[in-house]
C-alpha positions as CSV (number, residue, x, y, z in Angstrom):
1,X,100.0,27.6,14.5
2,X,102.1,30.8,14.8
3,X,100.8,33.9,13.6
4,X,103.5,35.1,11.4
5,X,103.1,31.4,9.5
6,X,99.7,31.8,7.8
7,X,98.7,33.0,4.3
8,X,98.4,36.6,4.0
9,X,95.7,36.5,1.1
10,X,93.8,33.9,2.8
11,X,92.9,36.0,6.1
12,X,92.6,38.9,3.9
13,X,90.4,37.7,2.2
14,X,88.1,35.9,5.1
15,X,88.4,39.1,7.2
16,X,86.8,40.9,3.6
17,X,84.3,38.1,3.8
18,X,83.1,39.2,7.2
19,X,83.5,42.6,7.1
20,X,81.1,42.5,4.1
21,X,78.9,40.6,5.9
22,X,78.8,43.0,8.8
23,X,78.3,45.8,6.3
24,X,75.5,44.0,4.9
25,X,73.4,43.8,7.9
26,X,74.6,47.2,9.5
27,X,73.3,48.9,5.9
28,X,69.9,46.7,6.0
29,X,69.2,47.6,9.7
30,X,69.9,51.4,8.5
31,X,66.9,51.0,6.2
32,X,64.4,49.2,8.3
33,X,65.4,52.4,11.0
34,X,65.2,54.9,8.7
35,X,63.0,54.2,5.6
36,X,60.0,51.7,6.7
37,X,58.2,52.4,3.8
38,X,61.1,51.0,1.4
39,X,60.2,47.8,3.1
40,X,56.6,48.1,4.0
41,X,55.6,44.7,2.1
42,X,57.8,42.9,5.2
43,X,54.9,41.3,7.5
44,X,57.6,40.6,10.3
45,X,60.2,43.3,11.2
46,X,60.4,42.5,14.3
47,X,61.9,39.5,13.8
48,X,63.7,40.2,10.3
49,X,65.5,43.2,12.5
50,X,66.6,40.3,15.2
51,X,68.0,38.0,11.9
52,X,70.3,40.6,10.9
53,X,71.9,42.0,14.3
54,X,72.8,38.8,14.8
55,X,74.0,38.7,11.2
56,X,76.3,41.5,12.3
57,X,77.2,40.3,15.3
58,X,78.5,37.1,14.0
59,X,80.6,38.6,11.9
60,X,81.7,41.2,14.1
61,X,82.8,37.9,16.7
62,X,84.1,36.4,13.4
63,X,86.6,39.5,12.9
64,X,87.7,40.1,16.7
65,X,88.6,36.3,16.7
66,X,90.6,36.0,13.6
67,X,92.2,38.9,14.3
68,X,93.0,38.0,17.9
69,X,93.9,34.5,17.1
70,X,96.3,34.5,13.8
71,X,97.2,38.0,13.5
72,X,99.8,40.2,14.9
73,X,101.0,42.5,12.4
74,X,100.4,45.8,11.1
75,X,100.5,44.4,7.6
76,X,96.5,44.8,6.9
């Protein structure tokens, strides 16, 4: 497929998907870092913090493909 052939509103609106997804986890991270008593009845934050960095690195992986793969213009 050529990049200048796909639906503009459709990879808008996946790239918003992702990026909301990677704001997601960066913000929960930010309040296990910064505020463990907010989330002091979590048994496990060891492993809750491991769920979401991966969280946001899927959908940082998610953005730099789409974005290397079907976009080439300056049109965001």
């Amino acid at each position: 497929m050529k990049k200048e052939q796909i639906n503009t509103s459709l990879y808008k609106a996946l790239k918003s998907s992702f990026e909301a997804d990677r704001d997601a986890a960066v913000a929960t991270l930010e309040v296990y870092f910064t505020n463990l008593v907010g989330v002091a009845d979590q048994p496990d934050f060891v492993n809750d913090l491991r769920e979401y960095t991966k969280k946001h690195a899927e959908a940082e992986e998610n953005i730099r493909v789409l974005v290397e793969y079907f976009w080439s213009c300056d049109c965001e």
